[in-house]
C-alpha positions in Angstrom: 24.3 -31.8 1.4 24.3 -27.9 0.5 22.6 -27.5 -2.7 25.0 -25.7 -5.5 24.5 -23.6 -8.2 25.4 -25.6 -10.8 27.5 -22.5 -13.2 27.2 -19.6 -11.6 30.5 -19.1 -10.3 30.4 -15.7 -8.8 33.8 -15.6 -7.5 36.8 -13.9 -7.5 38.0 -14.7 -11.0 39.6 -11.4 -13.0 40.8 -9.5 -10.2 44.8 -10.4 -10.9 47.3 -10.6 -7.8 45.1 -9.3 -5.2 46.1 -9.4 -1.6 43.6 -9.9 1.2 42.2 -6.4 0.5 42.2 -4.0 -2.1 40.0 -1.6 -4.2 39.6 -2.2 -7.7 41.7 -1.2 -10.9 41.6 -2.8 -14.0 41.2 -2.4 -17.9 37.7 -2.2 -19.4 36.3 -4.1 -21.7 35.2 -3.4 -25.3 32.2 -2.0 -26.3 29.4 -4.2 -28.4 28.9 -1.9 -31.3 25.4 -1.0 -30.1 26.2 0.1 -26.7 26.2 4.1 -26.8 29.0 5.9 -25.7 28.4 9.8 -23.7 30.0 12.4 -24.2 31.8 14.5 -21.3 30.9 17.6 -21.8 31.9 19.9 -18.8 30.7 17.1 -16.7 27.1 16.9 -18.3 27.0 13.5 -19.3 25.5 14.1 -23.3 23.8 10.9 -25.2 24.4 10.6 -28.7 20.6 10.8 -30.3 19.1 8.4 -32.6 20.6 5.2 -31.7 18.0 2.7 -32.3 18.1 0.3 -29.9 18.6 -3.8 -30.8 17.3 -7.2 -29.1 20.1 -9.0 -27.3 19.5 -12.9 -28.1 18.4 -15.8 -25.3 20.4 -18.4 -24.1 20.4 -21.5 -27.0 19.6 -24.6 -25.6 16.7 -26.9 -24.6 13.2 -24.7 -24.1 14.8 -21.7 -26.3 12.8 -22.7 -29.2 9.3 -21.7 -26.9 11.0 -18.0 -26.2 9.2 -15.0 -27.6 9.7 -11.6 -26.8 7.1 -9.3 -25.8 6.6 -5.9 -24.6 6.0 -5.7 -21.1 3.9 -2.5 -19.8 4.5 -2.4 -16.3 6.3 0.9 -14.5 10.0 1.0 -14.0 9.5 1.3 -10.1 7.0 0.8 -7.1 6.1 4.0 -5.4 8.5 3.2 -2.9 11.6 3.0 -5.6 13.6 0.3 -6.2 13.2 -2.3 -3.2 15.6 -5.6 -2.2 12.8 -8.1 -2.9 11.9 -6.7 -6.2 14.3 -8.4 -7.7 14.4 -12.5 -8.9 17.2 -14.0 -10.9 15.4 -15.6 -13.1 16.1 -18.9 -15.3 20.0 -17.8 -15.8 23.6 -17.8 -13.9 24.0 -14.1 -13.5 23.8 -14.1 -9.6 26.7 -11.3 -9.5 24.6 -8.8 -11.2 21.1 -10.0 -9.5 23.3 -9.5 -6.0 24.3 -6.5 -6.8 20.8 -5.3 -7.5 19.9 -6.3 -4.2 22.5 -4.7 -2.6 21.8 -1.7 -4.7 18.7 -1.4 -3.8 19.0 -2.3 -0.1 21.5 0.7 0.5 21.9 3.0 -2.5 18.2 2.9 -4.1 19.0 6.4 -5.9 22.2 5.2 -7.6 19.3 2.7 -9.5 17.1 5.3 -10.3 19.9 7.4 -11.8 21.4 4.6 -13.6 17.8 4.5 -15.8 16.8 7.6 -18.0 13.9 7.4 -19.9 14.4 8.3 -23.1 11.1 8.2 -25.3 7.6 6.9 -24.1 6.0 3.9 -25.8 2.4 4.2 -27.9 -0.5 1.9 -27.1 -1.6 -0.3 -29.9 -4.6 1.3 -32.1 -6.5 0.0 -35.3 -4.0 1.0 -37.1 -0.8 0.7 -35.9 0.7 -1.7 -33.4 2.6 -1.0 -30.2 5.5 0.7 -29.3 8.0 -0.2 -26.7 9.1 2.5 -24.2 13.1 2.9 -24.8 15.5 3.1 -21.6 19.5 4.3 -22.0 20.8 2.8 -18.8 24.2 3.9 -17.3 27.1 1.9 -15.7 29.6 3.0 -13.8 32.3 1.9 -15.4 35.0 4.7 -16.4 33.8 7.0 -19.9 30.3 7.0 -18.8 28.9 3.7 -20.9 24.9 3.5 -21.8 23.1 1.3 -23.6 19.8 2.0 -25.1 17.0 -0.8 -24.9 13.7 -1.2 -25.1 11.0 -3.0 -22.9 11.0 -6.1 -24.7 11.6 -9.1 -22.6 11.7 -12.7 -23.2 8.9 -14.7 -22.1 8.0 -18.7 -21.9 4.4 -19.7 -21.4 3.5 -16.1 -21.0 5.7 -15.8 -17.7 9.1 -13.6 -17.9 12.4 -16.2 -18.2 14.8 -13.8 -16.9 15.4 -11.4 -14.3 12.3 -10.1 -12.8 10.8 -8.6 -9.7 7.3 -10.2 -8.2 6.2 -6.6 -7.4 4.9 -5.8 -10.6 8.1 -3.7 -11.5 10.4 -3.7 -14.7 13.7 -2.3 -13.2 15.8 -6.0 -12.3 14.8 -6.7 -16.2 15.9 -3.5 -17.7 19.2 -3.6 -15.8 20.3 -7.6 -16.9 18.9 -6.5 -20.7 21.2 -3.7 -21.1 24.1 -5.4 -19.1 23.4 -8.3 -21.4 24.2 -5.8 -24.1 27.2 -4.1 -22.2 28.9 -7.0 -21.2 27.5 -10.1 -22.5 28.3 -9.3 -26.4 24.5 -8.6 -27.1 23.3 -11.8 -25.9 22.0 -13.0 -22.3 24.5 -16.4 -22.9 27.3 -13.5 -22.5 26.3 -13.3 -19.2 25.8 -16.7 -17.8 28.5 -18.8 -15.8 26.5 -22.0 -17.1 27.8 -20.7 -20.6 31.4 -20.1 -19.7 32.5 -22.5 -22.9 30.9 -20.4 -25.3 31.7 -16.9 -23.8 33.9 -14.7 -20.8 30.9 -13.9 -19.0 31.4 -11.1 -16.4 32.8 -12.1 -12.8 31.9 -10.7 -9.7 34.6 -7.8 -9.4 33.3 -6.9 -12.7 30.2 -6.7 -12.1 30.7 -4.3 -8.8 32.8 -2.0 -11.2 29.8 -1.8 -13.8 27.3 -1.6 -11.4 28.4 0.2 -8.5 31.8 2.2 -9.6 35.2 1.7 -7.4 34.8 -1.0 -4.7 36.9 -3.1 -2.2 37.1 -6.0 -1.4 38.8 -8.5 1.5 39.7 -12.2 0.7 41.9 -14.8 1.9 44.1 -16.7 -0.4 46.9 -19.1 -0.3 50.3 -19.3 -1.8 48.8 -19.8 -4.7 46.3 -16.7 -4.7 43.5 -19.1 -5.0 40.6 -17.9 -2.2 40.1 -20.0 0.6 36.8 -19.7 3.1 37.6 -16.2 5.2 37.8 -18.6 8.6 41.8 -17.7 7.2 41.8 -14.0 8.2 43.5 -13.2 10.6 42.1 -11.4 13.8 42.7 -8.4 12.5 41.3 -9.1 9.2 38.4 -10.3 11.0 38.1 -6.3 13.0 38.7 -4.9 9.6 35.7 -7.4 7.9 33.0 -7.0 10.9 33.8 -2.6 10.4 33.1 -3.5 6.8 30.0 -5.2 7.0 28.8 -2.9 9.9 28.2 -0.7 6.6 26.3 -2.9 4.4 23.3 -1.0 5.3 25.0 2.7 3.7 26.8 0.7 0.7 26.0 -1.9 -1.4 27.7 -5.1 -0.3 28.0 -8.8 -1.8 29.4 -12.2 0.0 30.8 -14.8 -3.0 30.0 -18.4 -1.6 32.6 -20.9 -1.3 32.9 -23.1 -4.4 32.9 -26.2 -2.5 32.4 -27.8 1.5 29.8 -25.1 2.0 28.7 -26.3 5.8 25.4 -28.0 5.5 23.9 -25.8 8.5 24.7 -23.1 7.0 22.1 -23.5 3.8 24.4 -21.1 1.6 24.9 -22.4 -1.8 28.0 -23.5 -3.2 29.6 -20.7 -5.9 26.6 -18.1 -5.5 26.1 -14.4 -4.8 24.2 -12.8 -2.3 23.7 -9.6 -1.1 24.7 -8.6 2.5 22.4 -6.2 4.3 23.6 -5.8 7.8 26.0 -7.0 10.4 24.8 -6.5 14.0 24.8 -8.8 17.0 27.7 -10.9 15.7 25.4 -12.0 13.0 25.4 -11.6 9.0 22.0 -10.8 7.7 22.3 -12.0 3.3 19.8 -12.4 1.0 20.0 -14.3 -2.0 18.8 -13.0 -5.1 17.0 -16.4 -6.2 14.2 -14.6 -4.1 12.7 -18.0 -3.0 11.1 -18.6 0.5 10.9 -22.3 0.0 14.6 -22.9 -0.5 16.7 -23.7 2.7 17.3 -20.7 5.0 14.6 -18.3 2.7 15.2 -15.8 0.8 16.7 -13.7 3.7 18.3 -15.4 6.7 21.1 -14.6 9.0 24.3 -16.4 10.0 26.2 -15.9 12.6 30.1 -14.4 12.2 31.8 -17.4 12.3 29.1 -19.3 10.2 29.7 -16.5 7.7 33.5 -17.1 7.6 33.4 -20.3 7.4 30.7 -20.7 4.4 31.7 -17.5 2.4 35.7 -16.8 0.0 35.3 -13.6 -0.4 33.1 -9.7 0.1 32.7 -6.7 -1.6 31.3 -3.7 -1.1 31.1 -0.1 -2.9 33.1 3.3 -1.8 
């Protein structure tokens, strides 16, 4: 049996009435009321000063009690910049965003570094005084140029990061789920989980693309209903249109949402996940999935062919 990701619904959920392909279009959402807004000033994106960042709150539920948050002092980015394997999802359902940091970073490393601007540096602890975070306003993409300030404050359980994370010794995959749990979760990291759909909207996967990357399409097939089906649908053309897609995965970052159920056990793709797609070549799909976990089935990074691809996957997106 394919394992499942029990929550974390990636899929196509929000984008209303779409066809087999599109681009996105769509209202935003509202700003929590510490999320700072730029101005656009002749195109010079100008944040408003003095915004003192908050805490978004954990997830609530068995283990939360052991949660404390501490500073972490460990550089934004590796030498080489942001990098696909520096990122781990970490103890919650956000596998949209964590795919789309993968993505990111596989083929657009520099839109990461300009979504984080440092903002004020942190002070090391003395006699007298105790430690100060560094502060980070990091930019989506969304329309109206949306930042949130945070600082470097993460949650920890026995003394090991619960969130997202990077096992290079980098803070970037942490700083970009804090603020987005801020942007889009309502200030709390249950905003953004799938396993916590009864208690909030979290984010879907075309969402996430918009905030992260900026205007995307996307190619899907659906039945009379709209509801996506496994992309074995597509027609051959479709299918031309898909493999010129995915032929740029390696230029623009590109996700796959899993089917929801009959994933084929051969392929080792689980059920209603998000990975991100780094090339197509040879009639074969090269994913990795943000869990970042050699010992699962398949690894961390594997390769399907085309058809296993159609046949396990509802749905891809990539940025323009």
């Amino acid at each position: 049996m394919p394992r499942r990701e029990i929550g974390r619904l990636p899929g196509p959920q929000g984008i209303g009435g779409f066809g087999s392909t599109g681009q996105s279009r769509g209202p935003l959402s509202r700003l929590p009321p510490n999320a700072i807004l730029l101005a656009q000033a002749g195109g010079v994106i100008v944040p408003i000063p003095n915004r003192i960042p908050t805490e978004p709150t954990p997830i609530r539920g068995p283990g939360s009690q052991n949660l404390t948050l501490q500073d972490v002092q460990l550089p934004v980015f590796g030498h080489q910049g942001p990098q696909p394997d520096d990122v781990i999802q970490g103890a919650i359902s956000t596998c949209p965003a964590a795919a789309a940091m993968v993505a990111m970073a596989h083929a657009n490393p520099a839109a990461i570094r300009n979504m984080i601007i440092g903002y004020q540096a942190g002070t090391v602890a003395t006699s007298t005084a105790p430690a100060l975070p560094r502060v980070y306003d990091v930019q989506f993409r969304r329309r109206n140029a949306r930042v949130v300030r945070i600082t470097t404050r993460f949650y920890h359980q026995a003394g090991q990061l619960i969130y997202a994370r990077s096992p290079n010794q980098v803070i970037w995959p942490s700083l970009l789920e804090k603020a987005y749990a801020v942007l889009a979760g309502g200030n709390s990291y249950s905003g953004l989980a799938r396993s916590q759909r009864q208690l909030s909207n979290p984010p879907d996967v075309s969402q996430v693309m918009q905030d992260f990357v900026g205007n995307f399409g996307w190619t899907a097939h659906t039945n009379a209903q709209n509801v996506t089906q496994p992309l074995t649908g597509l027609s051959s053309a479709q299918r031309r249109n898909l493999i010129r897609e995915l032929n740029q995965a390696g230029n623009r970052p590109t996700i796959a949402a899993s089917l929801g159920s009959n994933v084929p056990a051969g392929t080792n793709v689980v059920a209603n996940h998000g990975y991100a797609v780094l090339a197509y070549n040879g009639g074969q799909v090269t994913l990795r999935n943000p869990w970042n976990d050699s010992s699962i089935a398949g690894g961390a990074q594997f390769r399907l062919s085309f058809n296993q691809f159609l046949s396990a996957f509802q749905m891809v997106l990539w940025g323009q």
